[in-house]
N, C-alpha and C positions, 0 to 999 in steps of 0.2 A: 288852750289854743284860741288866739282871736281870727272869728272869721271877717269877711268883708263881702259882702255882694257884691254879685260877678257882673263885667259888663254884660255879657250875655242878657240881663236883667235890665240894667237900667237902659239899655237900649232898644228896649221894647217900645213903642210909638201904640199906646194905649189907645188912642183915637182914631189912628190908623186904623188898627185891629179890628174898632166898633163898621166903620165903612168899608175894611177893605176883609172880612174873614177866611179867604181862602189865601192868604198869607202864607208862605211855606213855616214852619212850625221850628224855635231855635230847641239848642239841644247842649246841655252839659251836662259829660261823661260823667257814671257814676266815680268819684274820686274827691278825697277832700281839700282838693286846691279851689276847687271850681263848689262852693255853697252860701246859699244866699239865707241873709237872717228873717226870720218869721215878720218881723216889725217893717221890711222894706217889701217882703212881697204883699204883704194885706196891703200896706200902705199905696202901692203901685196900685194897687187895681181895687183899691177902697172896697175892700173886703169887711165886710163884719167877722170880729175875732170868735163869736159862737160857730159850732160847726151845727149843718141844717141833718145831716144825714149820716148814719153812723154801718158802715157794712164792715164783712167778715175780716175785709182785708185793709177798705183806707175811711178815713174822713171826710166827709163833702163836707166845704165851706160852698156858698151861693150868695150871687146879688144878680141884677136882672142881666147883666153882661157876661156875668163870668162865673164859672167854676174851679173850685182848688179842689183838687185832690191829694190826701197826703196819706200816705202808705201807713199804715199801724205799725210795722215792725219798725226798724233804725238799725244802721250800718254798726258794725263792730270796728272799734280801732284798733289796729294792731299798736305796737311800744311806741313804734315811730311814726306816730300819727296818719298812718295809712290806712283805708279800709282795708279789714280782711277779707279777701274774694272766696276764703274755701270755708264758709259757714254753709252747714248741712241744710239742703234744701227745705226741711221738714223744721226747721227752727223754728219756736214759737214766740221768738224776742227779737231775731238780727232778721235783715235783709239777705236772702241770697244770691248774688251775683247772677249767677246760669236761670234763677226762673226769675226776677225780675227784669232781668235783658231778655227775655222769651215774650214775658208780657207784655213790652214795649216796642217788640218785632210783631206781634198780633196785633197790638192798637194802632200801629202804622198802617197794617192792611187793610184794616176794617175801616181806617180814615179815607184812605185814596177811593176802597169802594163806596165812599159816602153812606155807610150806611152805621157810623159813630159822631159824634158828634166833635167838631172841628177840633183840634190840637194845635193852640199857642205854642206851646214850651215846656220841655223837661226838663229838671233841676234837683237838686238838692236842698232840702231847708232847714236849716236849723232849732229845732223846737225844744226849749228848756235842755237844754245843753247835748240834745239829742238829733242827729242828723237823719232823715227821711228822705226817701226818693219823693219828688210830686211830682205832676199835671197841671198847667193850665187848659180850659175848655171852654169853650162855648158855652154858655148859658143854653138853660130852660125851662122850658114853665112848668112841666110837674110830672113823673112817671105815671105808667098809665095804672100802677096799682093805685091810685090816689086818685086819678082820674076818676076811674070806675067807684072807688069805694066811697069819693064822695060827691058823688052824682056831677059834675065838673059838667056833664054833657048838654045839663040844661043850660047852664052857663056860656056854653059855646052858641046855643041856641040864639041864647036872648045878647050875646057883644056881635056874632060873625055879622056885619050888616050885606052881603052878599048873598048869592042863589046858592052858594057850594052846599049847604046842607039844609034840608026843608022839613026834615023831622029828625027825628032819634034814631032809628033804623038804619037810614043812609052814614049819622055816622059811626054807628058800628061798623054797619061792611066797609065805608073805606079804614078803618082800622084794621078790620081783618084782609082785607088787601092788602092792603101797607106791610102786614106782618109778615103776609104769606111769600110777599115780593123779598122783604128780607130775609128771609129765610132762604127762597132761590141762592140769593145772593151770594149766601154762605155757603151755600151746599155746593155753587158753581168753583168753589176754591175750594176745594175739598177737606175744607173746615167742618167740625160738630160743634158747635156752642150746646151747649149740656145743659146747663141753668139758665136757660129761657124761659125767665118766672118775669109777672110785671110790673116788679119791684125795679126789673135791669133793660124794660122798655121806658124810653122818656118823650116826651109829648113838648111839641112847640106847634102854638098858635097866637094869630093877634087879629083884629080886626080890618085883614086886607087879604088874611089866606087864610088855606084851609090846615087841617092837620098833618104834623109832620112828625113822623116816627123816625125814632133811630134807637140804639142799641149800646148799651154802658156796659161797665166793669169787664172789659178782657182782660183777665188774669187766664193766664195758661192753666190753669191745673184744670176748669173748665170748657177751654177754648183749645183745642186740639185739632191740626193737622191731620187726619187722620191716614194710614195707606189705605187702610178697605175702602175708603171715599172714592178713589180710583176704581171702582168696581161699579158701571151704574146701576145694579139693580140694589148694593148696598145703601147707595146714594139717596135711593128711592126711600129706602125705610129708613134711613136718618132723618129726610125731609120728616116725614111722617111719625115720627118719635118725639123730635122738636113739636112740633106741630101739637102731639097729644100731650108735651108736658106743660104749655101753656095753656093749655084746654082745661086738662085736667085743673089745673091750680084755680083757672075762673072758676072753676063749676065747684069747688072744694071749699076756698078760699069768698071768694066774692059771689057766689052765692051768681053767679051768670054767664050765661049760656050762649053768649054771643059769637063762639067761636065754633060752636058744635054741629052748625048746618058742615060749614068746612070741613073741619074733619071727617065727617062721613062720606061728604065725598071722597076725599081722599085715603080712605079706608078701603081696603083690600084686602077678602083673607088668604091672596095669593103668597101677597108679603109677610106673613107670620113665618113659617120656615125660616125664612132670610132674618128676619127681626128678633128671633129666639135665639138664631145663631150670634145675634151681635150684644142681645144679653147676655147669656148664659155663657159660652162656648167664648167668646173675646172679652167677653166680661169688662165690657166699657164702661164708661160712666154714666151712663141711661140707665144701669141700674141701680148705681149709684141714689141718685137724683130721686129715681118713683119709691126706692125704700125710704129715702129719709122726706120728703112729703108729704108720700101719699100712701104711707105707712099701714093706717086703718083702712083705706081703702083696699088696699091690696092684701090687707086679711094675712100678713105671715106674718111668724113665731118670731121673725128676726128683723135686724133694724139695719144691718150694713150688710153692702155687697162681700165683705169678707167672711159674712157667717155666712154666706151660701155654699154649699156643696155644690158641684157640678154633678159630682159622682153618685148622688143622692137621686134615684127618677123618681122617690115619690114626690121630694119637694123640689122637682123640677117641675113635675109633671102637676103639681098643685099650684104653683109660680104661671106656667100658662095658661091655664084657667082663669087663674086672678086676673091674669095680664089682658084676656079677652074682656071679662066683668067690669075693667075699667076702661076701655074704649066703648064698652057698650054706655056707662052711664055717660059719658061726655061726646052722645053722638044722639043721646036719647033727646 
């Protein structure tokens, strides 16, 4: 089958986009009438064909404008050249229909709350005879695990030529503000983002502002609506769970502790009941998340939330032990 890139594409006003970014963002349906070839969207938006960043689900391409994101998996054609929509969620080759339309109903929300990074255009692309859902994005200058891991801050130091930061300190806390604000944010829609590691915070700064955080990869299988988020004192320990898994991963991971004054304030052992109940007992994906990270740290025999018993109280009751043991080192 020969494709042809769609107007939708070539109607994109590239220069517009650089001065006008809050552009309302174009959109074709996942189906294969409407796909555009790999060679015309690099080419549109002078893309380098290496990809910069390689995650669980898509491929970041990057240049100082723009971001590509292109989905790992690829659509299944049915005989008559149609996607097939009823490819099982859990496939580990096709796209699924029901969770990649979930994730692009997430990345919509998290855009209007400004707290993702702007959205050009959804499409279809074709890659070695293989058709992907992608993203256009906003550019950026570099997440904050890279920030942190290679000291990026003195760097800010020595380009910001403004008062906004006068040492090192100052910009840790507006960081940790920034996060804490995004996190409100989330919690106010009664969203859990689960994998709030700093791999999926990104960072833009230049020499006229100051630092600007936003929030990548909503894919649904992490980014959940949740009902108990309706509940505010639920609310409260989601905040607070968020909150310790990206503590945790500084203090684990990057070897830094700049999120840990925070957390202890907002540490509470009122909230343990309510936050045992949203591990154990609803069995969220917070648990998820602290086994497969923070594995060692939390001292159990097992590595997925599916080998946990509930029914088990010794290795409940040894699960929140651990689970105190690791708020205490990422508050110490």
């Amino acid at each position: 089958m020969v494709f042809e890139s769609t107007n939708e594409l070539w109607n994109i006003n590239v220069e517009q986009l650089r001065n006008n970014p809050n552009m309302k963002p174009r959109k074709n349906p996942m189906h294969n009438r409407f796909v555009d070839t790999s060679v015309d969207v690099f080419k549109k938006f002078n893309m380098p064909l290496e990809y910069t960043d390689r995650g669980a689900h898509n491929y970041i391409f990057r240049n100082d404008d723009f971001v590509i994101r292109v989905s790992r998996k690829k659509f299944s054609l049915l005989s008559n050249d149609e996607f097939d929509g009823n490819i099982d969620d859990i496939d580990d080759d096709y796209i699924s229909f029901h969770i990649k339309s979930q994730d692009e109903v997430m990345l919509s929300k998290a855009c209007k709350m400004g707290i993702s990074p702007r959205v050009y255009y959804y499409g279809n692309i074709l890659i070695d005879d293989n058709i992907h859902r992608f993203c256009i994005f906003e550019s950026y200058r570099t997440s904050l695990f890279k920030f942190i891991k290679r000291n990026k801050m003195l760097t800010v130091i020595d380009d910001i030529e403004t008062t906004h930061y006068n040492n090192l300190q100052e910009i840790i806390d507006d960081i940790v503000d920034q996060m804490e604000d995004l996190i409100n944010n989330i919690v106010s829609q009664n969203i859990v983002y689960y994998d709030l590691k700093p791999e999926n915070v990104v960072i833009n700064y230049d020499t006229n502002k100051s630092l600007d955080l936003k929030i990548i990869d909503w894919d649904s299988d992490f980014c959940i609506e949740e009902e108990f988020m309706k509940i505010e004192e639920y609310k409260e320990c989601a905040k607070f769970l968020m909150m310790l898994i990206i503590t945790a991963y500084m203090n684990i991971y990057l070897k830094n502790k700049g999120f840990n004054k925070r957390l202890g304030e907002l540490y509470n052992e009122k909230l343990l009941p309510n936050i045992y109940y949203l591990l154990f007992d609803v069995r969220t994906e917070f648990m998820t998340i602290i086994l497969q990270y923070f594995y060692n740290s939390f001292d159990m025999t097992l590595r997925s939330k599916d080998d946990f018993d509930e029914r088990n109280e010794f290795m409940k009751e040894k699960a929140k032990t651990n689970f105190v043991r690791l708020i205490e080192k990422c508050i110490s």
